[in-house]
N, C-alpha and C positions, 0 to 999 in steps of 0.2 A: 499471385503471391500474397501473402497475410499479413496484414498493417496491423501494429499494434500502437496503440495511444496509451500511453503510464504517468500519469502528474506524478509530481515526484519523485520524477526516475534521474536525474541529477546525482544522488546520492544512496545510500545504505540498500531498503530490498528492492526500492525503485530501477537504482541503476543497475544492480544485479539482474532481476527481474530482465531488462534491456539487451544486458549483454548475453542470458541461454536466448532468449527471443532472437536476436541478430545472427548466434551461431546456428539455430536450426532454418535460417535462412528466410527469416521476415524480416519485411519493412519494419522500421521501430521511429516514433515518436516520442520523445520525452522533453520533459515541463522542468523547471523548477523556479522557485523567486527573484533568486540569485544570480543577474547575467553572466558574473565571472564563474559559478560553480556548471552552469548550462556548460558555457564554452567549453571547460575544461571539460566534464563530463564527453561530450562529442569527439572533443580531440583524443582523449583514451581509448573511444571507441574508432577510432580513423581505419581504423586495417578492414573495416567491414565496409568501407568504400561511403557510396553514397545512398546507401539504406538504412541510413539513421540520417533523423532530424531533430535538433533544437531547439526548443523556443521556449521563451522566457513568458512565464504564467505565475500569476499570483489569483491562487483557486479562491480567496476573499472573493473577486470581483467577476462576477458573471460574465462582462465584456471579454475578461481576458482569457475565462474558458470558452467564449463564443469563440475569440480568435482563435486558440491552440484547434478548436474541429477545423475549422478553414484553412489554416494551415497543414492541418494532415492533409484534408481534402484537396486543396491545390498541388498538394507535393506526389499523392498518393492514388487520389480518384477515389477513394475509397480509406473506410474506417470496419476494420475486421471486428476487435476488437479492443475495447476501452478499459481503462483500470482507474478507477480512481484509488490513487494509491496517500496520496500527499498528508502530512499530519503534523502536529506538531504536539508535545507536550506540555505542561502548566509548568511554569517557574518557580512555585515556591511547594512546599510541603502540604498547609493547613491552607483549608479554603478562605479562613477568617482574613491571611498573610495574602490574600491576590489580588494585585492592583486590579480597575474595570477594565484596561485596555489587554490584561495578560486574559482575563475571562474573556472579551471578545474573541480575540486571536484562536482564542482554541476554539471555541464554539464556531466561529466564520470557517477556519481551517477544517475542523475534522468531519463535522457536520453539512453544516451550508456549501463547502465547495463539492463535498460530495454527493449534495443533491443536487447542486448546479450544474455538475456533471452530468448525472444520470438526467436530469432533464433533458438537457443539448444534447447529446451521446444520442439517446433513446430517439427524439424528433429528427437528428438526418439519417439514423441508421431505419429508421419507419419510412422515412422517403428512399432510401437506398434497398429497401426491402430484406435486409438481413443485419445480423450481426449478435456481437456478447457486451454486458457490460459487466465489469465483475468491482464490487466495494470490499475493502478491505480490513476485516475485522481486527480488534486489539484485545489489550487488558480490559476485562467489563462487560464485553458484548455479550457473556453467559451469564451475566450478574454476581460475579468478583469484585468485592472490595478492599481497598487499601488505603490506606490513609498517604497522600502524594498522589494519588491518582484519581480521586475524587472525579474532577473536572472532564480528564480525560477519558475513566472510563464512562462517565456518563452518554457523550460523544456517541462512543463506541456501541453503547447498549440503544442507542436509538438510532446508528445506524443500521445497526441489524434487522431493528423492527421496520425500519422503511425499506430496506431492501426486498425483505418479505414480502411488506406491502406491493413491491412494484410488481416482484412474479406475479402476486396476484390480478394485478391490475393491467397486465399486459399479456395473461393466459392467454387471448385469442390474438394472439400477433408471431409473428415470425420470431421476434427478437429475444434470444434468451437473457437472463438475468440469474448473478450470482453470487453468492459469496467466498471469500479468501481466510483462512485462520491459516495466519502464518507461524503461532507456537513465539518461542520466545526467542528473540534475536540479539546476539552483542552487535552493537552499533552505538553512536554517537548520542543515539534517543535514550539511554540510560543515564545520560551524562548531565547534571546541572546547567544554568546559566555561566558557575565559574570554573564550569571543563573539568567538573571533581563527578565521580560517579554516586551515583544517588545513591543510600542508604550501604556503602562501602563493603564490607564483609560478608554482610547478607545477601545480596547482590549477589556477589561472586559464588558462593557457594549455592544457589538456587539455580543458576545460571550455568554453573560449570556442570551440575546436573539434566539439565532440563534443555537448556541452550543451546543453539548451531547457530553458524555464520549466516550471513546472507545468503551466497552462492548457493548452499547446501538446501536453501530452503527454497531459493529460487529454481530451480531444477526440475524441483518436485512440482512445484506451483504450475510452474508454464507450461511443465508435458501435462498435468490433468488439463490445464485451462486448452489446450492444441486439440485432445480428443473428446473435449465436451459436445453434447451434444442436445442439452437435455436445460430449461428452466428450471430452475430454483435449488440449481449445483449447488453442492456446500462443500467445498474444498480443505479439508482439514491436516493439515502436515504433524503436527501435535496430539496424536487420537491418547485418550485414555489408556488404552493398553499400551500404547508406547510409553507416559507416562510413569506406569507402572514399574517397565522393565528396566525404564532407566536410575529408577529410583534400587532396584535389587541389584544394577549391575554396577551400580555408585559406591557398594561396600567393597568391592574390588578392584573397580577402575577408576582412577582418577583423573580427572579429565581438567587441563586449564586453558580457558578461553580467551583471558584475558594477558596474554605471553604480549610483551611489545616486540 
């Protein structure tokens, strides 16, 4: 059966991500900061028995992704494949406006834990002699600028080049390596510090265009990542020609994503 490991699968495409993984009938691990949002996370997922596990990781700290592999591996035997999914966004708009501890947090978060990841991942899945890791592209990783996203896409743009890197760097090994372009998601990562959505109307309208749910994007995600077979997959849900069409079929359909 196929284990899958997802840091920040607690919540938005994480836990989504979780829950097509558990219905196609894997083991599933998932991470988040948050002991109470882990719990709840598991207990939603309770009707798929006892192949989902919890545990509480803060991807800052390398100890704590050391634990989350050990804890697959004790629950599991095995680590199929690994997501480092977990991220957070900048708090304020202008780079000038960001406290050093809001600059750490992203940088520790989107970056560092996702090489802390792939490091660990990569070292017991080499002793195991197989397995995937897949990093999780955002806004930026193709060098997209915005202003509000500075920070964040930066992250994003040099996760991409290390991911690169690592195919490279592990061409003569068993283990594949890969990347994720999840497109543009409504989720709670749109939303400010004070639960107000970022840049309001623009937003929505860019979004009600271009945007899908989690589920919708998870679906796609997991069936490519199920029948990968191949290093330095680029998994793109979002392709240009879809892009395109949604933009021509926008003068006709209206679409709103944000309904409560």
């Amino acid at each position: 059966m196929t284990t899958v490991v997802i840091t920040g699968g607690s919540r938005g495409l994480g836990y989504a991500l979780a829950k097509v993984f558990l219905q196609e009938g894997c083991n599933v691990t998932l991470c988040g900061r948050t002991p109470s949002n882990v719990l709840h996370a598991v207990d939603s997922l309770s009707n798929h028995g006892q192949r989902v596990l919890g545990v509480t990781c803060d991807v800052r700290r390398r100890d704590d992704i050391a634990n989350l592999w050990q804890r697959s591996m004790d629950r599991w035997g095995a680590v199929d494949i690994w997501i480092n999914n977990a991220g957070v966004n900048q708090q304020g708009q202008a780079l000038s406006d960001l406290f050093p501890e809001d600059v750490q947090n992203v940088l520790d978060t989107n970056l560092r834990g996702a090489i802390f990841g792939t490091q660990i991942a990569l070292s017991g899945m080499l002793q195991q002699g197989r397995g995937q890791i897949f990093n999780m592209e955002g806004f930026g990783s193709n060098g997209m600028q915005r202003k509000g996203l500075n920070l964040y896409g930066t992250t994003k743009r040099a996760l991409t080049h290390f991911t690169n890197a690592c195919v490279a760097e592990t061409a003569d090994t068993p283990i594949l390596i890969g990347l994720l372009s999840p497109g543009m998601m409504v989720t709670d990562f749109l939303k400010d510090s004070s639960g107000e959505l970022r840049n309001g109307n623009d937003t929505k309208r860019i979004f009600n265009i271009l945007g899908d749910a989690p589920d919708t994007v998870a679906r796609f995600l997991a069936a490519k990542i199920l029948r990968n077979h191949k290093s330095g997959a680029h998994i793109v849900w979002l392709t240009k020609r879809k892009i395109l069409w949604r933009f021509v079929r926008s003068v006709f359909v209206k679409r709103d994503l944000f309904k409560d």
